[in-house]
N, C-alpha and C positions, 0 to 999 in steps of 0.2 A: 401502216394504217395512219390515214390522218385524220383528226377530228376537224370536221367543217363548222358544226354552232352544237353550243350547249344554252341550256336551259334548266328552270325548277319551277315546281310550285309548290305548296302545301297540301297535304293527304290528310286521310284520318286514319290513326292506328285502329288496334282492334279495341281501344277501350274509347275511339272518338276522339283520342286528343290528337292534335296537330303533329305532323313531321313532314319529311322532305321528301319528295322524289326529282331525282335530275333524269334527264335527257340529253344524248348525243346524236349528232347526226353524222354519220360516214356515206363514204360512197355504197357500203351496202347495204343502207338502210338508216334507222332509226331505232337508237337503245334507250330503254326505261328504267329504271333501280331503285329503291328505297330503304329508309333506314328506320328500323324500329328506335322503340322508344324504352326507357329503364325506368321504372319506378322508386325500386329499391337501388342506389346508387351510392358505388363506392366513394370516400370522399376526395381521393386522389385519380378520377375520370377524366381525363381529358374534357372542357366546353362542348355541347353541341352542337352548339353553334357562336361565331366567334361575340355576337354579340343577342342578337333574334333569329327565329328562321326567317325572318322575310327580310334582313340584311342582308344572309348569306344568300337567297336567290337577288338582290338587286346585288351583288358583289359579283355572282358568277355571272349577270348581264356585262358588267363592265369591263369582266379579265378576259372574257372567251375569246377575244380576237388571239391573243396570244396560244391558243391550242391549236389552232391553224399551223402553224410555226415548229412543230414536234413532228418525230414520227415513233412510231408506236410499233414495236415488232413482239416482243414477247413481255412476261412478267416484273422482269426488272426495269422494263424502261416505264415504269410507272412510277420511277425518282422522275420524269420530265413532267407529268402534271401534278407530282407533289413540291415541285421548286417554284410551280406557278404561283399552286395555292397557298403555298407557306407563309403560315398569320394570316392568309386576308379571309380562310374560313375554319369553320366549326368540324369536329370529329363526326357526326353524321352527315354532312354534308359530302366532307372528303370520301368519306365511306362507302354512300349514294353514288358519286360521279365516277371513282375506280370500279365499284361494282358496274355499270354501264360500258366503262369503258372495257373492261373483261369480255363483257357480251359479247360487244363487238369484234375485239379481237378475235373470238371463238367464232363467229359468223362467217372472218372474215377469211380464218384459214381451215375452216368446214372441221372444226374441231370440237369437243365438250371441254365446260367452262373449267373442269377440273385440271383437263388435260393440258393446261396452257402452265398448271403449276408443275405436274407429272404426270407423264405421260402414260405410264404404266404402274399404277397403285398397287401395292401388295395388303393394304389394309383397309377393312370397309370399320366404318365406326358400328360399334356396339349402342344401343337406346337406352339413355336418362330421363327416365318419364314421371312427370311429377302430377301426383291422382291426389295430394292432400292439400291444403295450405292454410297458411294464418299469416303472420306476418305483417309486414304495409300490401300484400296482394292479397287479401282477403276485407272487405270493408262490412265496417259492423256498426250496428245503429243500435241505442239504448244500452242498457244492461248485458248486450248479448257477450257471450267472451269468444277467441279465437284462440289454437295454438299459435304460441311464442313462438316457433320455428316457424319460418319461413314456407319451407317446401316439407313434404315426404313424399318419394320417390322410389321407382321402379327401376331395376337396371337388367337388361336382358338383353339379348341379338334378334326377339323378337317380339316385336311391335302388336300383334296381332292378339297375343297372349297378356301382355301386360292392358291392352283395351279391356281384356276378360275380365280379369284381376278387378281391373276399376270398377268393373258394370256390378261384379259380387260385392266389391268393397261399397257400391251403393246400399244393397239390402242390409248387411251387417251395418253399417252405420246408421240407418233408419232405427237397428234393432237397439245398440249403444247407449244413441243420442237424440233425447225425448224430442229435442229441436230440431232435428236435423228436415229441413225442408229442399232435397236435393237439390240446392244453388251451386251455383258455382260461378269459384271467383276469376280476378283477372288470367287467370293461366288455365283456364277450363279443371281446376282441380276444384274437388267438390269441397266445400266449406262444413265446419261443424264448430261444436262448442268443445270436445275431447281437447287433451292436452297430450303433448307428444309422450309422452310414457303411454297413454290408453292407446295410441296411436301407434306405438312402434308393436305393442302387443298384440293387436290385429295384424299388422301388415308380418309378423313373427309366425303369427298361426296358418296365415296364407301360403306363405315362400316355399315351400315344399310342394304344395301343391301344383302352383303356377309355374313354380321352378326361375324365380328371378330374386334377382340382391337389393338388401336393402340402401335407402339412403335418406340423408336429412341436407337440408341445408337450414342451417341454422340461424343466419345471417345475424351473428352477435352483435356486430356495430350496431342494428337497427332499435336495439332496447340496453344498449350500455350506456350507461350517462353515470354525470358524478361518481367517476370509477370503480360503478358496479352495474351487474348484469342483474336492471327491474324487471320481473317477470311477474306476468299477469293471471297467468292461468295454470295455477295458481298464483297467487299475488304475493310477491318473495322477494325477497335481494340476497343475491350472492356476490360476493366477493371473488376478486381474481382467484384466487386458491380454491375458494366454495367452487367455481364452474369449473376449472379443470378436475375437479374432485368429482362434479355431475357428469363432465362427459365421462370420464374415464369410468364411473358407473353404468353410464347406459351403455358403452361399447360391450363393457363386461357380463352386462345383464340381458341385451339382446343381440339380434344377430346383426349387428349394422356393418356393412364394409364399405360405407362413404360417407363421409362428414364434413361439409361444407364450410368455411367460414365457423367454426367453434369458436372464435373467440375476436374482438374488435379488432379492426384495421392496421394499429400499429403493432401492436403483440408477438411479432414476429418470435418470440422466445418461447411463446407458451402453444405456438403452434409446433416448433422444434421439439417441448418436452412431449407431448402429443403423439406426436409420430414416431420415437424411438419407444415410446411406451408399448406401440400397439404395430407392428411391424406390416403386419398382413392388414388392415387398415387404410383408408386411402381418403389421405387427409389431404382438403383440397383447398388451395386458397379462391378467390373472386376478388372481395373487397378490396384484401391484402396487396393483390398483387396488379388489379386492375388492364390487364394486358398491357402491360407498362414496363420496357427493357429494365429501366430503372429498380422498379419496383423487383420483379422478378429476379436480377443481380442478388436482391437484398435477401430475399427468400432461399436461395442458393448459399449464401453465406451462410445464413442462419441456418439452415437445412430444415426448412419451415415446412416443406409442402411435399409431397408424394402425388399431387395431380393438379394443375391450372386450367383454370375455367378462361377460355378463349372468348371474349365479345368483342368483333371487328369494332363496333362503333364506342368503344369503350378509349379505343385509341386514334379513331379515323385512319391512319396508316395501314393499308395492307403488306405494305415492306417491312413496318415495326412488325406485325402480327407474325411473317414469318421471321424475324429476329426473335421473337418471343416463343416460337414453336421450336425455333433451330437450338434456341438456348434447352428448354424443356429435354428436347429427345437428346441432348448431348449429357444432363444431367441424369436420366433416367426418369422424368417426372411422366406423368400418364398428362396426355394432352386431353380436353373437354371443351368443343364445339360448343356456345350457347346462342339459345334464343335470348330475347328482354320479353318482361311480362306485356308491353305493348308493340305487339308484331303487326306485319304487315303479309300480303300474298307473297314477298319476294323470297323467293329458293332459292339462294347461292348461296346462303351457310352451308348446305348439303353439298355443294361444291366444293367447296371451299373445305371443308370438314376430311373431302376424300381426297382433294389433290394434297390437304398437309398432311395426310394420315394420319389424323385422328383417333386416339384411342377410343371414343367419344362422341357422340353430339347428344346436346340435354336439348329438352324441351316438353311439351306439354302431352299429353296424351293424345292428342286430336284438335282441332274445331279450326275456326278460321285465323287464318296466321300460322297454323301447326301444320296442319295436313299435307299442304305446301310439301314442306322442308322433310316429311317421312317420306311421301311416295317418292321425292326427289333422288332419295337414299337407297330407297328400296328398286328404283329404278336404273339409278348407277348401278348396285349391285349386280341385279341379272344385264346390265350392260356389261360390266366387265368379268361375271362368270366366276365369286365369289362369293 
């Protein structure tokens, strides 16, 4: 496959802010791709762009003659438009224009876009559905307060059931939380004033019922500062020792088997003592490990982590991302597909999720930017009859 002209402009995620979408043109058409956007962002992320986005679309005007020049047969010759672009763009850029070029490739040898990574998947990812939030994805005006956590989360193989889940965890939280005005924040999770203890206690009383596991992502970098974990709701400081002292209480006191990000980005130790504490547990880095070889190496020494949360544009590389899956499944770490809390319509995480086999793909419960990425899933699945 050759690419004949590439292009970009600026989109709008689902929260309105700006991002990229590239285009390629082949002999069999014309391909489109885009890259979400992160809110809450690890602090060793790859740039999104090398300097703006509207650098890197006048930079892809200037380099594109050079893509003319490659040919393009399968997965790994996607080192030929990563030696283009190397330094002259941003990690959602690269991310945007390999996604497109996958398209095409898949168009062009009448195949699905999973299938260009494997051809025949033994594994469909299981659903990380996040129905609560606080965090920087939840915005709050005046006096209002939000959970310190991040996310709280649904884990099941089906999608349909955890919607249910959400629509009752509406009425129960109207009943809770005098505030509660069914908003809902950037990741369609319903927003409230509860703090994750009231929160894990509901989602405790549900789980039998619904029949799905719980999860938090905690995202501790977001409220560590001055070498302690400030937390607002209630308004507290703990000390390193205090929060491993609180998660290892709420593991013990609710039913949680996922815990995201417990503790800030360098900590790499106290994610290790974490996880030997609590064996059946699936202690996941994001922040920590930023889909980053590097990073990841580091995690594995340490024996940090029990699952990695996967976001292509965390890295721009799709060849890094399967270095960071191939490393995962060789150490036995459970792999986790994610969205960012500002998505866009484009579905190839769902590809992407099934051709790496995936233990995983997280995302939002539903609405725009989600919807996308489940039916995609649900759809590969009855394509390949698992």
């Amino acid at each position: 496959m050759n690419i004949k002209g590439v292009s970009a402009k600026s989109i709008a995620d689902t929260r309105g802010e700006k991002t990229i979408s590239v285009s390629i043109k082949t002999s069999v058409g014309n391909f489109e791709a885009s890259a979400p956007n992160g809110k809450s962002k690890g602090k060793y992320e790859a740039k999104s762009y090398k300097k703006t986005l509207q650098g890197d679309i006048k930079t892809l005007k200037k380099i594109f003659d050079y893509f003319d020049e490659i040919e393009i047969e399968e997965f790994s010759d996607l080192i030929e438009v990563e030696e283009i672009c190397e330094k002259q763009i941003g990690a959602n850029t690269l991310f945007a224009l390999e996604s497109a070029v996958l398209k095409a490739l898949a168009k062009e040898q009448e195949k699905e876009i999973f299938q260009l990574i494997n051809t025949k998947p033994r594994v469909i990812p299981e659903f990380i559905q996040n129905v609560v939030g606080g965090g920087q994805h939840s915005h709050i005006s005046g006096k209002m307060k939000r959970p310190d956590f991040q996310e709280f989360l649904l884990i099941s193989d089906n999608p349909t059931r955890n919607l249910e889940a959400y629509e009752e965890l509406r009425t129960i939280l109207k009943k809770k939380d005098k505030e509660f005005k069914s908003e809902k924040n950037d990741e369609n999770a319903w927003k409230t004033q509860l703090n994750e203890k009231q929160i894990l206690d509901i989602l405790t009383n549900m789980r039998e019922i619904y029949k799905f596991q719980i999860g938090v992502d905690v995202a501790a970098s977001t409220f560590y500062a001055r070498k302690k974990y400030q937390y607002e709701n209630p308004k507290l400081t703990r000390s390193v020792e205090e929060q491993r002292d609180y998660m290892k209480s709420l593991i013990n006191n609710t039913s949680l088997f996922y815990i995201e990000d417990p503790f800030e980005e360098n900590d790499f130790d106290n994610f290790s003592e974490l996880k030997t504490s609590f064996p059946g547990v699936l202690i996941v880095g994001d922040d920590l490990t930023v889909t980053n070889p590097g990073r990841m190496e580091k995690a594995i020494e340490f024996g940090s982590i029990k699952g990695i949360i996967v976001k292509p544009n965390q890295i721009g590389s799709l060849l890094k991302v399967k270095k960071v899956v191939d490393m995962a499944k060789e150490h036995k770490i459970k792999v986790i597909f994610s969205h960012r809390s500002g998505e866009t319509s484009e579905s190839i995480l769902a590809d992407l999720a099934v051709g790496f086999e995936a233990d995983y793909i997280k995302c939002s419960i539903g609405g725009k930017g989600r919807d996308e990425k489940i039916k995609r899933v649900l759809q590969i699945k009855e394509m390949v009859g698992k």
